[in-house]
C-alpha positions in Angstrom: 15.3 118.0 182.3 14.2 114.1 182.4 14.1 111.8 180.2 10.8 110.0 179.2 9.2 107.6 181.2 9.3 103.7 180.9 6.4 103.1 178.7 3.3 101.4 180.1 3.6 97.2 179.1 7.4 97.3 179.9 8.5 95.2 182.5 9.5 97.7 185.7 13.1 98.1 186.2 14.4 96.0 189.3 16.0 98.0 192.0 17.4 97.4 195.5 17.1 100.6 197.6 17.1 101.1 201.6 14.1 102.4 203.4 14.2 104.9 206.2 14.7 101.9 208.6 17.8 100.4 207.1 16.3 97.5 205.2 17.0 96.8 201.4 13.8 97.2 199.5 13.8 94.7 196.1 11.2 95.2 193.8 12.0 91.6 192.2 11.0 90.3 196.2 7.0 91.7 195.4 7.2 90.0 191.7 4.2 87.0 192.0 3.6 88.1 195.6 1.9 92.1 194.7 1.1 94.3 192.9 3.1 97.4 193.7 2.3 101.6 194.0 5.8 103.1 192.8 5.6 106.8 193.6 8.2 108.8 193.1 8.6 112.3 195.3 11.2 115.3 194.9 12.2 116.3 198.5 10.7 115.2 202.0 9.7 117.9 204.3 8.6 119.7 201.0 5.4 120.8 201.0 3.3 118.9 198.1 5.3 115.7 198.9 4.0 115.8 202.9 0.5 116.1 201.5 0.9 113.8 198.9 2.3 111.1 201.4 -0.3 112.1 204.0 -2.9 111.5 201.9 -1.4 108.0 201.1 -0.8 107.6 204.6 -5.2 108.2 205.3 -6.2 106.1 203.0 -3.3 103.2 203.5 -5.6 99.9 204.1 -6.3 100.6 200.3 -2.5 100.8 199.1 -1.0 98.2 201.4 -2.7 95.4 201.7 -2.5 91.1 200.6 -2.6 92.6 197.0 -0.8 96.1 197.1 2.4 97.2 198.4 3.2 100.9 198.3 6.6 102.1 198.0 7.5 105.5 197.9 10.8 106.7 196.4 12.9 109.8 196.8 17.1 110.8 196.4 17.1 112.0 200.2 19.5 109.8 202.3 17.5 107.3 204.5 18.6 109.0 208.0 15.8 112.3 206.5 13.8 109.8 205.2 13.4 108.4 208.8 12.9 111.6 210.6 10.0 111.9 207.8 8.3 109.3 207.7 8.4 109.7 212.2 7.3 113.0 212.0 4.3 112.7 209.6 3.5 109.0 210.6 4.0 107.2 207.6 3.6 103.6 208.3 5.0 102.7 204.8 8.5 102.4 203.2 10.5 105.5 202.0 13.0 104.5 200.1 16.4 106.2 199.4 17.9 106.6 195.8 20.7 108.5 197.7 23.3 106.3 196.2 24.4 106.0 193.8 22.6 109.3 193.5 18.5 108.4 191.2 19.4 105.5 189.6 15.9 104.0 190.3 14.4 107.4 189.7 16.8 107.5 186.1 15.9 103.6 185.2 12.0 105.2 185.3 12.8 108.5 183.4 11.6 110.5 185.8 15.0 111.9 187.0 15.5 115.6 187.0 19.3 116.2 185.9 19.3 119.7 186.5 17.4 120.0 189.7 18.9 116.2 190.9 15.8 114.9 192.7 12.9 112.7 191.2 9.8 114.2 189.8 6.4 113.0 190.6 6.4 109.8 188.6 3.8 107.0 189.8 3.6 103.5 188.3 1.2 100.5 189.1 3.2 97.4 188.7 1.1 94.3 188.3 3.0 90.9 190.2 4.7 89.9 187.1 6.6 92.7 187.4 5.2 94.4 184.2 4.2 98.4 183.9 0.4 98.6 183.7 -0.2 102.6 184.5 1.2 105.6 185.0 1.5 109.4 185.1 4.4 111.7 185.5 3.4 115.3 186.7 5.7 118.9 187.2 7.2 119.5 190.6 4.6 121.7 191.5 1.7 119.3 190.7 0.1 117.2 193.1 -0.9 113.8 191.7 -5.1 112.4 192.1 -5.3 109.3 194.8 -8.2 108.5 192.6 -6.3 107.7 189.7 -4.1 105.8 191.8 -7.3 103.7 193.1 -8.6 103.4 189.4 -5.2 101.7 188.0 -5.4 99.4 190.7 -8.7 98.4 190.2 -8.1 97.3 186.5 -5.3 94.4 187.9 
């Protein structure tokens, strides 16, 4: 069970998380610089997160670029992460809400306490930092790149 997401027009909760590489990720470090793809993923190596991320990964001049920084988010520890993102060529960071175990994923209410792994939870942060879209979809459920593009395209 989660709790609710942070409400669109809320200013997105800061976090420092490490990608698959080793290097702290800050959101505050993108505020006045991007605007920022915040997807959250259950499990890598999982089925409908590779093809989420794959698709990301195909069309990635359109999520990171001089206005958009994608950042994708999951509770595996950074060493899978790495293997991952090598494997399926993801040229973007993973980062790990390992530890102390989803508190990014819990500060967005998109923390599953029972099964201990984000759900898919996507926000489009605008560069002040503030919450301008998002959606929050069942395990199962693969989210729409198109509604992705279309949020951006509103900033």
């Amino acid at each position: 069970m989660t709790s609710a997401a942070i409400a669109v027009g809320t200013k997105a909760p800061d976090f420092a998380l490490r990608s698959q590489h080793g290097e702290t990720v800050r959101l505050a470090d993108l505020r006045g610089e991007k605007n920022v793809l915040l997807v959250f993923y259950p499990y890598a190596f999982t089925g409908v997160c590779t093809g989420e991320l794959a698709a990301l990964r195909d069309a990635l001049p359109q999520f990171v670029n001089d206005e958009v920084q994608l950042l994708a988010v999951s509770c595996d520890a950074p060493f899978s992460q790495r293997v991952f993102a090598e494997q399926e060529g993801f040229a973007f960071p993973l980062l790990s809400d390992f530890w102390p175990h989803g508190e990014a994923s819990r500060a967005y209410g998109v923390f599953d306490e029972e099964k201990g792994c984000a759900v898919r939870g996507t926000f489009v942060i605008d560069k002040e930092g503030v919450v301008r879209w998002s959606v929050v979809n069942p395990l199962p459920d693969a989210r729409d790149l198109d509604e992705y593009l279309a949020a951006l395209d509103k900033l």
